[in-house]
VEXDRENDO-760600 format. One record per atom (N, C-alpha, C): residue number from 1; x negated, y, z negated; residue in three letters. Coordinates in Angstrom, 1 decimal, always signed. Example, Ala and Ser with C-alpha at 12.3 -4.5 7.8 and 13.67 -1.06 7.14 Angstrom:
2
nr / x / y / z / rest
1 / -13.2 / -5.7 / -7.8 / Ala
1 / -12.3 / -4.5 / -7.8 / Ala
1 / -13.2 / -3.3 / -7.8 / Ala
2 / -12.8 / -2.2 / -7.1 / Ser
2 / -13.7 / -1.1 / -7.1 / Ser
2 / -12.9 / +0.0 / -7.9 / Ser
This chain:
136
nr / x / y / z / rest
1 / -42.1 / +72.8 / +25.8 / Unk
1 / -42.8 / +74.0 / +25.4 / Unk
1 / -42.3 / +74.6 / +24.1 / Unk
2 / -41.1 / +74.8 / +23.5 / Unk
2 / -40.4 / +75.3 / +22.8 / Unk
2 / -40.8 / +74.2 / +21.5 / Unk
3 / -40.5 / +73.3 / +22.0 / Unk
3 / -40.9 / +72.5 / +20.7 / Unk
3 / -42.2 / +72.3 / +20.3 / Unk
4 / -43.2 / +72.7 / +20.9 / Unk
4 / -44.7 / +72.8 / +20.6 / Unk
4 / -45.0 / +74.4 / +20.0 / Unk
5 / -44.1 / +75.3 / +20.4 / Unk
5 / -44.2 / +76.5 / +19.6 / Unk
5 / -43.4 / +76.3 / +18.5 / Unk
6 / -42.1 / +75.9 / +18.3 / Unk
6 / -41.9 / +75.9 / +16.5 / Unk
6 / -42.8 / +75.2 / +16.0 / Unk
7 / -43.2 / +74.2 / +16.3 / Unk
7 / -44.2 / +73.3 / +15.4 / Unk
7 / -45.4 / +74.3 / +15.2 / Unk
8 / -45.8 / +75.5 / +15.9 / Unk
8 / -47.3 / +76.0 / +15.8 / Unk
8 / -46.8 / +77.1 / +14.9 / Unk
9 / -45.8 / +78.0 / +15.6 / Unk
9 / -45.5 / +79.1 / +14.8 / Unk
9 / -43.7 / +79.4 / +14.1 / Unk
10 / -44.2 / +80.2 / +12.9 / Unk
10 / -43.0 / +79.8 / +12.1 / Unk
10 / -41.9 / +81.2 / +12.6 / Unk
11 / -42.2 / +81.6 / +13.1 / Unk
11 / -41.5 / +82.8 / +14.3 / Unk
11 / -41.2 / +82.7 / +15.3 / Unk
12 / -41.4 / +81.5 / +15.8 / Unk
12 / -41.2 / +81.1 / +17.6 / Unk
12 / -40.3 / +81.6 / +17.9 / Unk
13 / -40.3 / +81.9 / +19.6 / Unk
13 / -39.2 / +82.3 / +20.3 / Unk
13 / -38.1 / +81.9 / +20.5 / Unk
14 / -36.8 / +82.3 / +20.1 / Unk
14 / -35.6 / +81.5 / +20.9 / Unk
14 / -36.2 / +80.7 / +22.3 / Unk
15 / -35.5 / +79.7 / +22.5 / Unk
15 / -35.9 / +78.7 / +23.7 / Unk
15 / -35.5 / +79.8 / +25.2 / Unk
16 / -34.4 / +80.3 / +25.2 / Unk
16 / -34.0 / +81.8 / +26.1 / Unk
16 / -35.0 / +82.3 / +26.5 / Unk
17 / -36.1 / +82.8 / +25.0 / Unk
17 / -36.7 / +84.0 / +25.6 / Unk
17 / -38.2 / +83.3 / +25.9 / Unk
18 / -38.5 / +82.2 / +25.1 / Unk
18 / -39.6 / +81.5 / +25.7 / Unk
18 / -39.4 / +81.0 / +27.0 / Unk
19 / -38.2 / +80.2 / +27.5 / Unk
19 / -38.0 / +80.0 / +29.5 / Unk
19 / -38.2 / +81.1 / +29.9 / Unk
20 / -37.7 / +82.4 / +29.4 / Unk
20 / -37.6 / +83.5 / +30.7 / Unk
20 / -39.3 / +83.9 / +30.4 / Unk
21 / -39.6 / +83.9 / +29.7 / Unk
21 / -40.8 / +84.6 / +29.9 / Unk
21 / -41.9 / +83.9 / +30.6 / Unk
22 / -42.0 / +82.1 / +30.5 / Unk
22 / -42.8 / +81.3 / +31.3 / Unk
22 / -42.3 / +81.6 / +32.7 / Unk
23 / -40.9 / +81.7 / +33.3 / Unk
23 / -40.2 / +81.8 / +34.3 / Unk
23 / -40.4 / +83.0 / +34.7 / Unk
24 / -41.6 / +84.0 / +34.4 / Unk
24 / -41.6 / +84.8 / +35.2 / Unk
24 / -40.8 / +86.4 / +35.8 / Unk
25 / -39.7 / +85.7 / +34.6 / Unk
25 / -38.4 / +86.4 / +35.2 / Unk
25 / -38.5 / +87.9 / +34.1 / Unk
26 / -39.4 / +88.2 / +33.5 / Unk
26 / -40.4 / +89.3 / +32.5 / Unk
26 / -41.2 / +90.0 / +33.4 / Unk
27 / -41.2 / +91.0 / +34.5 / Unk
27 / -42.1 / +91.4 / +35.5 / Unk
27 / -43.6 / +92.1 / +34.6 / Unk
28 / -42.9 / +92.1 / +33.4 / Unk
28 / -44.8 / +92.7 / +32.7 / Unk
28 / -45.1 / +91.8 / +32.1 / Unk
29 / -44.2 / +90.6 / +31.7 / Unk
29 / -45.0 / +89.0 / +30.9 / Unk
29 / -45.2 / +88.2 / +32.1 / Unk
30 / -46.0 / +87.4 / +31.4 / Unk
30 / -47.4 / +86.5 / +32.2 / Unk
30 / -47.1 / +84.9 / +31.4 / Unk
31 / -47.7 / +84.2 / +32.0 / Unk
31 / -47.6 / +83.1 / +30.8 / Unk
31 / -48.7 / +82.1 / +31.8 / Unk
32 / -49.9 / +81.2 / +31.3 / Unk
32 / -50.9 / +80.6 / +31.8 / Unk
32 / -50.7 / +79.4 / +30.6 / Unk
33 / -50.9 / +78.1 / +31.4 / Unk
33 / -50.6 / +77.1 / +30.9 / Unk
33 / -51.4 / +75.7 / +31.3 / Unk
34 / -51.7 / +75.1 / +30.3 / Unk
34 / -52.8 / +74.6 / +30.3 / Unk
34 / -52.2 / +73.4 / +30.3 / Unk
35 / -52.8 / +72.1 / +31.1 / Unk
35 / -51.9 / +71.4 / +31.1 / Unk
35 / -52.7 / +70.2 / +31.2 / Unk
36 / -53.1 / +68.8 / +30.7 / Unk
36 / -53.4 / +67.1 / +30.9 / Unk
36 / -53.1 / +66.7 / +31.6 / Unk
37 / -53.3 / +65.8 / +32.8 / Unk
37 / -52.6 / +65.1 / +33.3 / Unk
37 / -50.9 / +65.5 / +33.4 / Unk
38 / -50.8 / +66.9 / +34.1 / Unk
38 / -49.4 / +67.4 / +34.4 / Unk
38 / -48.2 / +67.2 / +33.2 / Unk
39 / -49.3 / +67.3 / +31.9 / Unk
39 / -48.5 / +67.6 / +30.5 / Unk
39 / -49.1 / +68.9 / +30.1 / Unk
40 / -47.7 / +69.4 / +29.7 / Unk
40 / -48.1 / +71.0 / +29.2 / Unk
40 / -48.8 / +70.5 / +27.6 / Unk
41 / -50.3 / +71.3 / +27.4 / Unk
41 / -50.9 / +71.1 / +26.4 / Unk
41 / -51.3 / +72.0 / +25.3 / Unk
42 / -50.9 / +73.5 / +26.3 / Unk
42 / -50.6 / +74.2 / +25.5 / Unk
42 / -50.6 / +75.6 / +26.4 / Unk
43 / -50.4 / +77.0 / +25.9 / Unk
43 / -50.1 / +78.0 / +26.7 / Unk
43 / -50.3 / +79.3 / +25.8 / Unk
44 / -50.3 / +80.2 / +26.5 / Unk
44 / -50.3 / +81.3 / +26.8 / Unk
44 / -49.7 / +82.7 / +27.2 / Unk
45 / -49.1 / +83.6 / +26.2 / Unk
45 / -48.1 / +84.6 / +26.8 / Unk
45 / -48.7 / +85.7 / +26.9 / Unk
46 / -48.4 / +86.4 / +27.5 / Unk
46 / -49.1 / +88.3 / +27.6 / Unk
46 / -48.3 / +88.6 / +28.2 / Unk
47 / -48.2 / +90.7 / +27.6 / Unk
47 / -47.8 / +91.3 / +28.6 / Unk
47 / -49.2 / +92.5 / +28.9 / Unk
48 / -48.8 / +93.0 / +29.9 / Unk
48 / -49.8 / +93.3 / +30.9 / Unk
48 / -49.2 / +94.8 / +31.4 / Unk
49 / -49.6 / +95.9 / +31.3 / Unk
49 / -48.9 / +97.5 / +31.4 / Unk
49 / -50.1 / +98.3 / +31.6 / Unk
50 / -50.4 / +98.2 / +33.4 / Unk
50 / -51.3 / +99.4 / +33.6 / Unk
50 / -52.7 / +98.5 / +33.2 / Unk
51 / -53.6 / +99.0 / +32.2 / Unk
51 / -55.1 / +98.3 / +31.8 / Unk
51 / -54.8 / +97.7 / +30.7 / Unk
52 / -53.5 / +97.5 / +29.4 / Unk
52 / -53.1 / +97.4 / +28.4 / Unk
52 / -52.7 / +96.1 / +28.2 / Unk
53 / -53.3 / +95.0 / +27.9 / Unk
53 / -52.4 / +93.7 / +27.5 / Unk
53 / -52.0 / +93.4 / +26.5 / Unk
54 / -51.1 / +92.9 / +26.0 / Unk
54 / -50.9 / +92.2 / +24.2 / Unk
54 / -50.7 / +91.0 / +24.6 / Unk
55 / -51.5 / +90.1 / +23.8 / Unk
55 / -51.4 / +89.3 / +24.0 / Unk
55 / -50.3 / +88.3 / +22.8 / Unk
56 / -49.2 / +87.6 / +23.1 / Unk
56 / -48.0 / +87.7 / +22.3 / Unk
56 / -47.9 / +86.2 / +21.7 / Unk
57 / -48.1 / +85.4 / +22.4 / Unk
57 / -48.1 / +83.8 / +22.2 / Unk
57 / -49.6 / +83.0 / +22.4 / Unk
58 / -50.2 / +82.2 / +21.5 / Unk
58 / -51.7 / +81.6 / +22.0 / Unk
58 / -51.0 / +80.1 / +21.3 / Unk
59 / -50.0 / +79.4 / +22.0 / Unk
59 / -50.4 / +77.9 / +21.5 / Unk
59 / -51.0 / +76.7 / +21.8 / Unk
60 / -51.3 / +75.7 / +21.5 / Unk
60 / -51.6 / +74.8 / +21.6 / Unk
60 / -51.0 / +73.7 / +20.5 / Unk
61 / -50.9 / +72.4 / +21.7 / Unk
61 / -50.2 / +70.8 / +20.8 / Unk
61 / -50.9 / +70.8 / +19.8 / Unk
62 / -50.2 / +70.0 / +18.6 / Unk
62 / -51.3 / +69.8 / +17.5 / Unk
62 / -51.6 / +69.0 / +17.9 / Unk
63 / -52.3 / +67.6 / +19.0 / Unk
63 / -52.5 / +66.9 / +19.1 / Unk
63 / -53.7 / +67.3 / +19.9 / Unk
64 / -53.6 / +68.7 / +20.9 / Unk
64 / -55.0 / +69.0 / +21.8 / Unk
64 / -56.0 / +70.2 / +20.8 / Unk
65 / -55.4 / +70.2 / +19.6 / Unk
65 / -56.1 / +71.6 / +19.1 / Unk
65 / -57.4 / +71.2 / +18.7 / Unk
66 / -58.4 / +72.4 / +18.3 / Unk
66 / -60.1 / +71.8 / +18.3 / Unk
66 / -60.7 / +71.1 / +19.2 / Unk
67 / -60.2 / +71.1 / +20.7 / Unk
67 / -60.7 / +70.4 / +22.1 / Unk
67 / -61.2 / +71.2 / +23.2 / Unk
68 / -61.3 / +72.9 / +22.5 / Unk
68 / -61.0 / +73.7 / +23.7 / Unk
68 / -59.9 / +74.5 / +24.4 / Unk
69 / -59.4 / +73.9 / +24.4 / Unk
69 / -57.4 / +74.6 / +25.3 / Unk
69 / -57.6 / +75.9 / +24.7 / Unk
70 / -57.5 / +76.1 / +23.4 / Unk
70 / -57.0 / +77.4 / +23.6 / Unk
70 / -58.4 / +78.3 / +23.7 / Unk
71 / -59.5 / +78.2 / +23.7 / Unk
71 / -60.8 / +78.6 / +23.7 / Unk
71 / -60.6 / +79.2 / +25.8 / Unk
72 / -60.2 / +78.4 / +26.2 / Unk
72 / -60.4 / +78.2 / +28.0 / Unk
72 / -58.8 / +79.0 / +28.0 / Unk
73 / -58.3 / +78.8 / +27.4 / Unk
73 / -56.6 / +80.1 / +27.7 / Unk
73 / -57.4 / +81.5 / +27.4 / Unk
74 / -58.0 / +81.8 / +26.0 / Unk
74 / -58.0 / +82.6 / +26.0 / Unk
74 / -59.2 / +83.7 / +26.5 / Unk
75 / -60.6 / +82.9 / +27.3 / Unk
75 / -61.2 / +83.3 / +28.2 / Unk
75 / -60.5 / +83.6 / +29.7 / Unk
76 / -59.2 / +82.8 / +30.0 / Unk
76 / -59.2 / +83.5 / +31.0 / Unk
76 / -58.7 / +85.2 / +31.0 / Unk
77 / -57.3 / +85.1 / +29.9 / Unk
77 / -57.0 / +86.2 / +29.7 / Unk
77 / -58.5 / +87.6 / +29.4 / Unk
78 / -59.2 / +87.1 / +29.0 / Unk
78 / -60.2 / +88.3 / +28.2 / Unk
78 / -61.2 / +88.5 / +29.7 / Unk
79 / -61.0 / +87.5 / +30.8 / Unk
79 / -61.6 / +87.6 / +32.2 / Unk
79 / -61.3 / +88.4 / +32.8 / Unk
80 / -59.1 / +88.2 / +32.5 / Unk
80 / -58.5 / +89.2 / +33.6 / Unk
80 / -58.7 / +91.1 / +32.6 / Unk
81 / -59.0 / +91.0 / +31.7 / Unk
81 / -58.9 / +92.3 / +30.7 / Unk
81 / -60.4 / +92.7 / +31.2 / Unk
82 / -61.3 / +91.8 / +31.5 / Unk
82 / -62.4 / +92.7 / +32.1 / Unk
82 / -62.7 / +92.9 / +33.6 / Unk
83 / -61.9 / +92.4 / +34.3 / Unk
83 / -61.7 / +92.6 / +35.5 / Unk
83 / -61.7 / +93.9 / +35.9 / Unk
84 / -60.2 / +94.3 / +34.8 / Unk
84 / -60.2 / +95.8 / +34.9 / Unk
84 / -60.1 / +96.5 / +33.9 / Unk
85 / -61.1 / +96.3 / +33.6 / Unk
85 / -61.2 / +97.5 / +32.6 / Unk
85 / -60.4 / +97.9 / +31.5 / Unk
86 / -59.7 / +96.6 / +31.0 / Unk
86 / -58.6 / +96.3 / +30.3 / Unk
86 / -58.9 / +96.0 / +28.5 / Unk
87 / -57.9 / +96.7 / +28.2 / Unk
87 / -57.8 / +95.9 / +26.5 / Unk
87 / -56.9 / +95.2 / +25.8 / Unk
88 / -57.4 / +94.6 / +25.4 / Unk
88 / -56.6 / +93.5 / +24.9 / Unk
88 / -56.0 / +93.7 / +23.0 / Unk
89 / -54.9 / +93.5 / +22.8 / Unk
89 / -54.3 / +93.6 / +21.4 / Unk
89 / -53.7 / +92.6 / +21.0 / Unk
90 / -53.6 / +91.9 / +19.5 / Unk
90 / -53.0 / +91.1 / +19.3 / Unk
90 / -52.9 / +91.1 / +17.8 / Unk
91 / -51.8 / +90.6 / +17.0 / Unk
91 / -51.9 / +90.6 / +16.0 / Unk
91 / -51.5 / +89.0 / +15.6 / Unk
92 / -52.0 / +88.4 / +14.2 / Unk
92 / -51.7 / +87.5 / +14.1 / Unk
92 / -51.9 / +87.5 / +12.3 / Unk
93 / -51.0 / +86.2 / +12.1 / Unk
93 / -50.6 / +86.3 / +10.1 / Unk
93 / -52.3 / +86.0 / +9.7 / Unk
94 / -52.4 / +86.7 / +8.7 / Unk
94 / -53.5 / +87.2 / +8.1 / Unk
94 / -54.3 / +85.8 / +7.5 / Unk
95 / -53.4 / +85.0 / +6.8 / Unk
95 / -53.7 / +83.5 / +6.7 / Unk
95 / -54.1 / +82.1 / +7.4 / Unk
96 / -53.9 / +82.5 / +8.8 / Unk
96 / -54.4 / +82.0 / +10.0 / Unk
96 / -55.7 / +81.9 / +10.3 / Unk
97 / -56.5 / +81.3 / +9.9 / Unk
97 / -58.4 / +81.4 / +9.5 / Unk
97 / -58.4 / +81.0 / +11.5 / Unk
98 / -57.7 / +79.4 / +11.4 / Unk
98 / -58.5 / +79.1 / +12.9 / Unk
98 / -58.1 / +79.9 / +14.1 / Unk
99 / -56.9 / +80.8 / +13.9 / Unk
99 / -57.0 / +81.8 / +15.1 / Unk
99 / -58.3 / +82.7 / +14.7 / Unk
100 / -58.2 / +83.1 / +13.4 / Unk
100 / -58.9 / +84.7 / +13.3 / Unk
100 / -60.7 / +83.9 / +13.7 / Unk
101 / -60.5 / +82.6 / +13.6 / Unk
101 / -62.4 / +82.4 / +13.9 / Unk
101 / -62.4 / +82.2 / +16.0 / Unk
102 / -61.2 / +81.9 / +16.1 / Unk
102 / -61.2 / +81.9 / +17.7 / Unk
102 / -61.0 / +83.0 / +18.4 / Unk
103 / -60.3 / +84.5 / +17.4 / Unk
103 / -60.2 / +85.5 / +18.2 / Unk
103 / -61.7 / +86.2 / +18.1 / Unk
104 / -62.4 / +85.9 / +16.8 / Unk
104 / -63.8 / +86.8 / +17.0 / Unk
104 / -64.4 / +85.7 / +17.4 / Unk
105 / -64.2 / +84.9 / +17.7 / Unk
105 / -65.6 / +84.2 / +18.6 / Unk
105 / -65.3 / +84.7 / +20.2 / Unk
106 / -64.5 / +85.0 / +20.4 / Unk
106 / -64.2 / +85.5 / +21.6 / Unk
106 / -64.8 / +86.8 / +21.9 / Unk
107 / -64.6 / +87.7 / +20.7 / Unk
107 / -65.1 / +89.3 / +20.8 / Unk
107 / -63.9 / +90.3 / +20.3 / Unk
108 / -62.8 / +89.8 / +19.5 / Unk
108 / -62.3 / +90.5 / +19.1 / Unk
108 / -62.4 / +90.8 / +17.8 / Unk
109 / -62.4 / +92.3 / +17.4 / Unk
109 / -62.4 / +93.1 / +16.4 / Unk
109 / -61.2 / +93.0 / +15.8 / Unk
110 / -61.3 / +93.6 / +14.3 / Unk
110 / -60.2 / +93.5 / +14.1 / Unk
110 / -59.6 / +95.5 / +13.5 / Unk
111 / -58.5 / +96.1 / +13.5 / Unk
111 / -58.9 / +97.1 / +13.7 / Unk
111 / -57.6 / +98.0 / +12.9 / Unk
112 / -56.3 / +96.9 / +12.5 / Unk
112 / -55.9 / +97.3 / +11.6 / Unk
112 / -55.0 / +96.0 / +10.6 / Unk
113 / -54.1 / +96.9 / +9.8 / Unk
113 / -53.3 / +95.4 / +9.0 / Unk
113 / -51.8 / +95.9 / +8.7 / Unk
114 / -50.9 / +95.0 / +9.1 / Unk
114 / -49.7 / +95.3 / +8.4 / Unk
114 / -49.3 / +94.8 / +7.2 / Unk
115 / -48.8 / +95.4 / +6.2 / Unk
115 / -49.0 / +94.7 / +4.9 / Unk
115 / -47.2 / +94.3 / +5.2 / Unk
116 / -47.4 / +93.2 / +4.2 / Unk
116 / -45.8 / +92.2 / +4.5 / Unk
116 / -45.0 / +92.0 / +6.0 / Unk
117 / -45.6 / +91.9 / +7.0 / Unk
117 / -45.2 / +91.7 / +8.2 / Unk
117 / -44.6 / +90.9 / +8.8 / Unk
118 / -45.2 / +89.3 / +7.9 / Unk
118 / -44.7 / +88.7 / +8.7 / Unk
118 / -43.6 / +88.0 / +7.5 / Unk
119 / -42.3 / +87.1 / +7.8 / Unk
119 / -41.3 / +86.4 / +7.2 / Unk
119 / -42.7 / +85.2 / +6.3 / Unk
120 / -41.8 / +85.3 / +5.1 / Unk
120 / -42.6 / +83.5 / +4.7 / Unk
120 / -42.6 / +82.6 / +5.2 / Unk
121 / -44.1 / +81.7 / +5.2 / Unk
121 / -44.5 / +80.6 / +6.1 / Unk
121 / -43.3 / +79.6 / +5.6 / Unk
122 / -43.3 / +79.7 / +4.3 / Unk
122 / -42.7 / +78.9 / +3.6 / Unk
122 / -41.5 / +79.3 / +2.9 / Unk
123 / -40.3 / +78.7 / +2.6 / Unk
123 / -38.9 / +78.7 / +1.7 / Unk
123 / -39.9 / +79.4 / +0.7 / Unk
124 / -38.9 / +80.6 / -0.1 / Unk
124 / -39.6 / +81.2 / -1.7 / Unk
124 / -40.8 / +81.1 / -1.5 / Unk
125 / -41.6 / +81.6 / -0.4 / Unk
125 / -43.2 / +82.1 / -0.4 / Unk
125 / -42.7 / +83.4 / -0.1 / Unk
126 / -44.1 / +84.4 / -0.5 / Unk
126 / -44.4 / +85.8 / +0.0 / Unk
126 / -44.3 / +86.4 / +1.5 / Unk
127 / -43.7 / +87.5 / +1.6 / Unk
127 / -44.2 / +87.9 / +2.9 / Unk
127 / -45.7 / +87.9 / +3.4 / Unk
128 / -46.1 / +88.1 / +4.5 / Unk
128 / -47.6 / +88.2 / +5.1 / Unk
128 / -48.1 / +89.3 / +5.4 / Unk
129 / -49.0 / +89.8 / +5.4 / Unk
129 / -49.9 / +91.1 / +6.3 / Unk
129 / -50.2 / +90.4 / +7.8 / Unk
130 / -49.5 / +91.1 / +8.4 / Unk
130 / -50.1 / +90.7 / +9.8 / Unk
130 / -52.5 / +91.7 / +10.3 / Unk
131 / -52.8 / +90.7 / +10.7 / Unk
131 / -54.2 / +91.3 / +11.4 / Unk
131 / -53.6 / +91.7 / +12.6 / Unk
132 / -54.5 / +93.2 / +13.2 / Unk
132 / -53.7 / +93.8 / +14.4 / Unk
132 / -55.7 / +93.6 / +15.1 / Unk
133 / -56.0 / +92.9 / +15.9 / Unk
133 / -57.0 / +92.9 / +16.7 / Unk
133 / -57.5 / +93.2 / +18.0 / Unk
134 / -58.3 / +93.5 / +18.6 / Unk
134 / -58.3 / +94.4 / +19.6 / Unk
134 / -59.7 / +93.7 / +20.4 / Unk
135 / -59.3 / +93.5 / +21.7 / Unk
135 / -61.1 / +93.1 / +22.7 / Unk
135 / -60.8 / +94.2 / +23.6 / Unk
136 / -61.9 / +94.5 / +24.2 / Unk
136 / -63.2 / +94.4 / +23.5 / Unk
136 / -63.5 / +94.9 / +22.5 / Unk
């Protein structure tokens, strides 16, 4: 799993905090995991407080991306957020086109921006503006 998130995001979790958080061992993080033939294909982090979720991690293998996975991860989450009456928050680097077309095809808005938020994608690149988005 760890090695499928550095390859996705250039911020990934220490391997520590990505086991504990799939492990459960986070009583307000969640983690839903999508999986091939009993291979992890890609996953899913949230935390979950009362009606409130953030949603923290959305990856997927580059090998299953544009198949769905993360489209069916991130319907279930937006399932359990209407179940009860819940909202969902997330932010993600501003440069990220194929999240930002997966998070509004889902139904999320987007509702504010952090300017220089995130580290460079790249050695001697600019900082980023993070997108802060919100479902419903």
């Amino acid at each position: 799993m760890h090695r499928m998130a550095t390859a996705a995001l250039p911020e990934a979790w220490p391997p520590a905090a990505l086991a504990a958080a799939i492990s459960d061992e986070q009583e307000h993080q969640r983690a839903v995991v999508a999986e091939i033939a009993r291979r992890p294909v890609g996953y899913l982090l949230y935390s979950r407080l009362a009606g409130e979720f953030e949603l923290l991690q959305l990856v997927v293998d580059e090998g299953w991306r544009r198949r769905g996975v993360g489209r069916r991860l991130l319907a279930a989450l937006c399932a359990e957020a209407d179940g009860c009456d819940g909202t969902i928050m997330l932010e993600l680097r501003a440069s990220n086109r194929a999240a930002l077309a997966l998070y509004r095809t889902a139904g999320f808005t987007i509702v504010g921006r952090r300017p220089g938020y995130y580290r460079p994608a790249t050695p001697g690149g600019a900082r980023e503006s993070a997108l802060i988005m919100r479902y419903p």
